[in-house]
N, C-alpha and C positions, 0 to 999 in steps of 0.2 A: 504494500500500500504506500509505504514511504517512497519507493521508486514513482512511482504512479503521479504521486503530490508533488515531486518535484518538477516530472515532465510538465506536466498540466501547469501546473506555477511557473515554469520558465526558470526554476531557482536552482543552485548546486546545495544547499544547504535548508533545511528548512527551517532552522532558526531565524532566517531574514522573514519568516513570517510569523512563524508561532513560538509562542513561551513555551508551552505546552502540549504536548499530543499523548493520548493513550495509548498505552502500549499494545492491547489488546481490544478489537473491536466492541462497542459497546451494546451492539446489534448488528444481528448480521439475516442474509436472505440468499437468493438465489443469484442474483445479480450483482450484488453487492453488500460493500459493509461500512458501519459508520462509526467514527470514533468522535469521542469527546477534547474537544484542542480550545487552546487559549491565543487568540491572535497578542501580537506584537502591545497593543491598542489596550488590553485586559477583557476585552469580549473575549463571554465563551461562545463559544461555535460547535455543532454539530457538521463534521464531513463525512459525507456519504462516498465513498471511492468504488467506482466499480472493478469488478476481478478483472483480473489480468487476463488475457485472451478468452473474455467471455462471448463478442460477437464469433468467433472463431468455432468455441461448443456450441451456441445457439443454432450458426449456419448448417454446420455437421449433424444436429440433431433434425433441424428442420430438414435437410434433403433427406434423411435416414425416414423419414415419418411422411414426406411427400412423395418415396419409395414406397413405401408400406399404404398407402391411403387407399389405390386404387383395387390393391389386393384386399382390404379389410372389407372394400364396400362390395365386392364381388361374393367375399368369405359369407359376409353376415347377411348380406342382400340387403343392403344399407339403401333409401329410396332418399338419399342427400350428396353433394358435392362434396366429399373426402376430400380431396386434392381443395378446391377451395378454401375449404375450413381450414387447413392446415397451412393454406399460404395466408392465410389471416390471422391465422395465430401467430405466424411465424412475422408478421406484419408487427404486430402487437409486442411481439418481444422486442423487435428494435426500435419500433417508438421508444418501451422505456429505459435503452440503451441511453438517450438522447437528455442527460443530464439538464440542459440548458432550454430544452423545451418544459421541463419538469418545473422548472424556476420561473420559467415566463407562466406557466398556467397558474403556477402559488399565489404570484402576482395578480392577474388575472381574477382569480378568483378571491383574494383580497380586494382589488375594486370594485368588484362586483356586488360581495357581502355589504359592503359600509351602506347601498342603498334601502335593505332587508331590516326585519325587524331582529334580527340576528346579528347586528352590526358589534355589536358589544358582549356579543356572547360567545360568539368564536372565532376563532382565528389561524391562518398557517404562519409556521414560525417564519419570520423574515430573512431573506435571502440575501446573503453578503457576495452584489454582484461579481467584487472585484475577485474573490478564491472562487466561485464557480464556473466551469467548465465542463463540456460535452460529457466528462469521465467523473470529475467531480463536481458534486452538488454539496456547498456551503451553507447553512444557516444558521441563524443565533440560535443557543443552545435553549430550550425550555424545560426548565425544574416543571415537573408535573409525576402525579398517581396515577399510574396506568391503573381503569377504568377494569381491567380484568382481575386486577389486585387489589383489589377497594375491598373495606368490610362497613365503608359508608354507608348510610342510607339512599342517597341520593341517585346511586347507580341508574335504575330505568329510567328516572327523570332525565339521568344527561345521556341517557342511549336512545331517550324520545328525540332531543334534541338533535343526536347526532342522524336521526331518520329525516327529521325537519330540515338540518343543513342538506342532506343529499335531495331530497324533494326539489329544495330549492333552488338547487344549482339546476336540476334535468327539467324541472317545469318551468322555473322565473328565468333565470341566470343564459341555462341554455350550454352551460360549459358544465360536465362532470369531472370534476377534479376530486378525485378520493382515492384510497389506500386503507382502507377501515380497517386493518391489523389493529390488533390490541396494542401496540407499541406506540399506536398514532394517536391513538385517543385517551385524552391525559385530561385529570381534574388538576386547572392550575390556580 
């Protein structure tokens, strides 16, 4: 990951940017992983780095599975577009390859909210343009209670809420911007 942070930063060293970086991912996924760092500045920042030659397994999985598609739908007498599905899916992975399209919809859908009656109820954590890039995705860190670790009361209340954000973004908004993992949904 530290190689990664350096290409993407342009830097030989990445003390020229951060005080701090974990040593150990703080979450991690199929695509990526995110550590907890201290810019130069004393913001903390959440960085998302994607793995290392992962468009590389995604392509290999995908032609492996666009091989396999036409035979599955023959197999099972599938009465759908195998091969399509699978170059949609396979679509869908490298959109979220695309770090910096991830940053423009946060955004995005930050301006959008403020017009909602939701304006002050939720939020995506803010994107520190200048460290993200295609491979990393930067934002200020949010202190919050993942929502699946809660022994609060309040749980359904904010998992109502969090059905009312996605409503609104696909009915009002018109942009679905979501990731509903339990990692994402934090009482802050």
């Amino acid at each position: 990951a530290k190689e990664i942070l350096k290409d993407e930063w342009g830097v030989t060293n990445l003390d020229s940017v951060l005080k701090e970086l974990s040593e150990e991912p703080v979450a991690a996924a199929s695509l990526g992983q995110v550590y907890k760092g201290t810019l130069l500045d004393g913001t903390e920042v959440a960085i998302k780095v994607q793995r290392p030659n992962i468009m590389e397994q995604i392509a290999l999985d995908m032609h492996f599975l666009r091989e396999i598609a036409p035979i599955a739908r023959r197999t099972f007498n599938l009465n759908t577009d195998t091969t399509g599905t699978v170059d949609a899916w396979g679509a869908g992975f490298v959109d979220e390859l695309d770090y910096l399209s991830e940053a423009k919809n946060a955004q995005i859908f930050m301006e959008n909210i403020q017009s909602t009656p939701l304006a002050d109820v939720v939020f995506a954590p803010p994107v520190v343009d200048e460290y993200s890039t295609a491979k990393v995705l930067t934002t200020e860190w949010i202190d919050g209670e993942r929502l699946d670790k809660s022994s609060q009361d309040d749980v359904t209340v904010l998992c109502s809420i969090a059905m009312n954000t996605y409503l609104t973004m696909m009915l009002e908004i018109g942009v679905l911007h979501c990731d509903p993992h339990p990692g994402n949904l934090l009482r802050t």
